[in-house]
N, C-alpha and C positions, 0 to 999 in steps of 0.2 A: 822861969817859974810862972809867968804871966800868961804864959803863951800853955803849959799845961793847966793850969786854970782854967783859962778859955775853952782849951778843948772838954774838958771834965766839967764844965757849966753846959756846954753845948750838947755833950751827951747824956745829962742828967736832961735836959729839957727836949731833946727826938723821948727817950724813953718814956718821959712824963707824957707826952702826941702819944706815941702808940699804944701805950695804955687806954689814953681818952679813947681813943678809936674806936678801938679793940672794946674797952666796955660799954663806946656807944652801939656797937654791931652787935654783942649779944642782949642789951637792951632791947631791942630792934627784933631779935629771934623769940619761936616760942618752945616749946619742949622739944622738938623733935628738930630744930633747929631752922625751922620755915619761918619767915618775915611772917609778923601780923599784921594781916589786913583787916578792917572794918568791914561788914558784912555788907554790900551793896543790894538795895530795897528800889531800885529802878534804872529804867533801862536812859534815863536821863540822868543818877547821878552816875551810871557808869559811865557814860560818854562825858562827862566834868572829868571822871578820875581821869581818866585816857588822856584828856585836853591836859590837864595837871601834871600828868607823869612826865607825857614829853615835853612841856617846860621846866620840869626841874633834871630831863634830863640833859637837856640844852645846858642849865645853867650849872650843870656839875660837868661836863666840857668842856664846857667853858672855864670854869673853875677850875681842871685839872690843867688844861692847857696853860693857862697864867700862873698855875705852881711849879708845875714843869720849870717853864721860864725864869721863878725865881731859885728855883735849887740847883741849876747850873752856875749860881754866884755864892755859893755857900760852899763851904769847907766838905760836909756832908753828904755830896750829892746825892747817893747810891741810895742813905736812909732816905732822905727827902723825898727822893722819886718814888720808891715805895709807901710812905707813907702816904704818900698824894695817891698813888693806885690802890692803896688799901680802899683809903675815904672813896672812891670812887667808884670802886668795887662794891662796895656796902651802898651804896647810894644806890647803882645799877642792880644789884639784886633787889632791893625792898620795891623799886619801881618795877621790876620785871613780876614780881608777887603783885603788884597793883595791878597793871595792864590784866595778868594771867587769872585773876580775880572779877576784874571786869569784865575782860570780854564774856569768861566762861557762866557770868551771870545774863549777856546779852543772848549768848546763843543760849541758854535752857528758857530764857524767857521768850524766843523764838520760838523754841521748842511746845514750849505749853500755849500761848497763841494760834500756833499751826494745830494742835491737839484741840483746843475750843474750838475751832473751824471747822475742824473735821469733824467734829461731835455735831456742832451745828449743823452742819449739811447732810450728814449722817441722819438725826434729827427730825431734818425738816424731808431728806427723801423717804423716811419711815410714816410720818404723817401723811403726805402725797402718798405714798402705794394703801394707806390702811383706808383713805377717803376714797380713793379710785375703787377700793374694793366693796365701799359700801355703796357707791354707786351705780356700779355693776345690777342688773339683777339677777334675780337669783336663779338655778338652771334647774329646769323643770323635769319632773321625775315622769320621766318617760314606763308606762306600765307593757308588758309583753303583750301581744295578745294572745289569748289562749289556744293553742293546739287544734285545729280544725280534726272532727273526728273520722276517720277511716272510713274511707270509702267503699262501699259494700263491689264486689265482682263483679262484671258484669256490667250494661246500664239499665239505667232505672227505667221505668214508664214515662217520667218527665223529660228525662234526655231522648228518650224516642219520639216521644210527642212533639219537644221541641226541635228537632232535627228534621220530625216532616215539614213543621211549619217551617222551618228555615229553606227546607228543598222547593216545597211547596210558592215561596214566596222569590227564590230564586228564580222559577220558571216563571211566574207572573212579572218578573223585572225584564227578563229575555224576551218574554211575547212584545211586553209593550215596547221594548228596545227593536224586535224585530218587523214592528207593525209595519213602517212604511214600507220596508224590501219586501211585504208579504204585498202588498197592497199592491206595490208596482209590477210584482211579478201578475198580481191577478188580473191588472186593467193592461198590462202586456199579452195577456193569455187571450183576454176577449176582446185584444182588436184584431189578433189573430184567427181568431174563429170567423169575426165576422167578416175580414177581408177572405176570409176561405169560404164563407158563404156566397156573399158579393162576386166572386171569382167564380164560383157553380153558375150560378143566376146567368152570368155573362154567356158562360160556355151552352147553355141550353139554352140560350137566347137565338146564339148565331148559329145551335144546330137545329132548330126551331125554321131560322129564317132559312140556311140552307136545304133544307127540306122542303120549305115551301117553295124556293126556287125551282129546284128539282122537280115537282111537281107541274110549277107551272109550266115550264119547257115542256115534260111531255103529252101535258094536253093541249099544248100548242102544237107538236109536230105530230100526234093523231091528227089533227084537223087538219092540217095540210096536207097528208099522206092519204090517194087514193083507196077505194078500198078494193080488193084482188081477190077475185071469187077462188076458192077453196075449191078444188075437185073430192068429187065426195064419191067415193068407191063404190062400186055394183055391189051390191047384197049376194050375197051367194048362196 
């Protein structure tokens, strides 16, 4: 009799545990059966929760481990151990909605950080191009010229006129370009003349003087040549 008492105290008291458990876990949940977590307002109390979570979930490890331990000396084990993995399990979800809470508040605050940066530099490169552009000046409205009017058939009296004087002024460039070769051909020409003079002079010189030679010879050999009487024929 003592010994089903015992057992029937023993199982009224696992059942009164798993109850507690059991209504602290749905405690713990909210409509849709998600852990409530407190709404996290910074990226330093998120890094507290994170620090928080995994101490508590060291210490329910640990906690499980040393309930382990005692429900292998209990009549009960099988409930024991599960109601040790129940609480353990409720403990491991509501810290897994903490971390999955936390972080997912790190990275959107990441998120809007990197967004303010890029607005900023966004920003500040929209400022720089609107200054560069009023520094710029401004481009000048270039006007056409107008249409030069048609040129009549033919040319004109002034392109003829100018075309003499351009001839005209041509040949004046040529003379005075050709002067010296004019000039040396001219003082070539009359040292030629006058060595063709000088070269006459000469030649009537020495047929001058050979003449006179000639001459003297033969009034020298009359005087020396008797004179030879001539027979002069009877008259008839």
């Amino acid at each position: 009799m003592a010994n089903t008492l015992y057992k029937l105290g023993a199982a009224l008291g696992l059942a009164l545990a798993l109850s507690a458990c059991a209504h602290q876990g749905v405690a713990a949940l909210d409509e849709v059966g998600a852990p409530q977590v407190p709404a996290t307002l910074s990226v330093e109390e998120a890094d507290a929760k994170l620090k928080q979570s995994a101490s508590e979930r060291e210490a329910a490890e640990n906690e499980f481990s040393a309930r382990e331990l005692e429900c292998y000396n209990k009549f009960f084990v099988n409930n024991c151990l599960d109601t040790a993995k129940e609480k353990r399990r409720l403990i491991l979800v509501r810290l897994r909605a903490v971390d999955a809470e936390a972080n997912y508040f790190k990275r959107a605050e990441s998120v809007r950080l990197r967004d303010i940066d890029l607005a900023r530099t966004q920003e500040s490169a929209r400022l720089d191009a609107e200054q560069r552009a009023a520094a710029m000046p401004k481009p000048v409205k270039v006007v056409a010229p107008e249409p030069a009017p048609p040129k009549p058939a033919g040319k004109s009296v002034a392109e003829r006129e100018a075309e003499q004087a351009a001839k005209v002024a041509r040949q004046a460039a040529a003379d005075v370009a050709d002067a010296p070769r004019r000039a040396a051909r001219e003082a070539d020409y009359a040292r030629k003349q006058a060595d063709a003079v000088a070269r006459q002079k000469r030649v009537a010189q020495r047929l001058a003087q050979r003449q006179a030679e000639a001459q003297a010879k033969a009034a020298a050999a009359a005087v020396s040549t008797p004179a030879v009487a001539v027979p002069v024929p009877p008259a008839k």
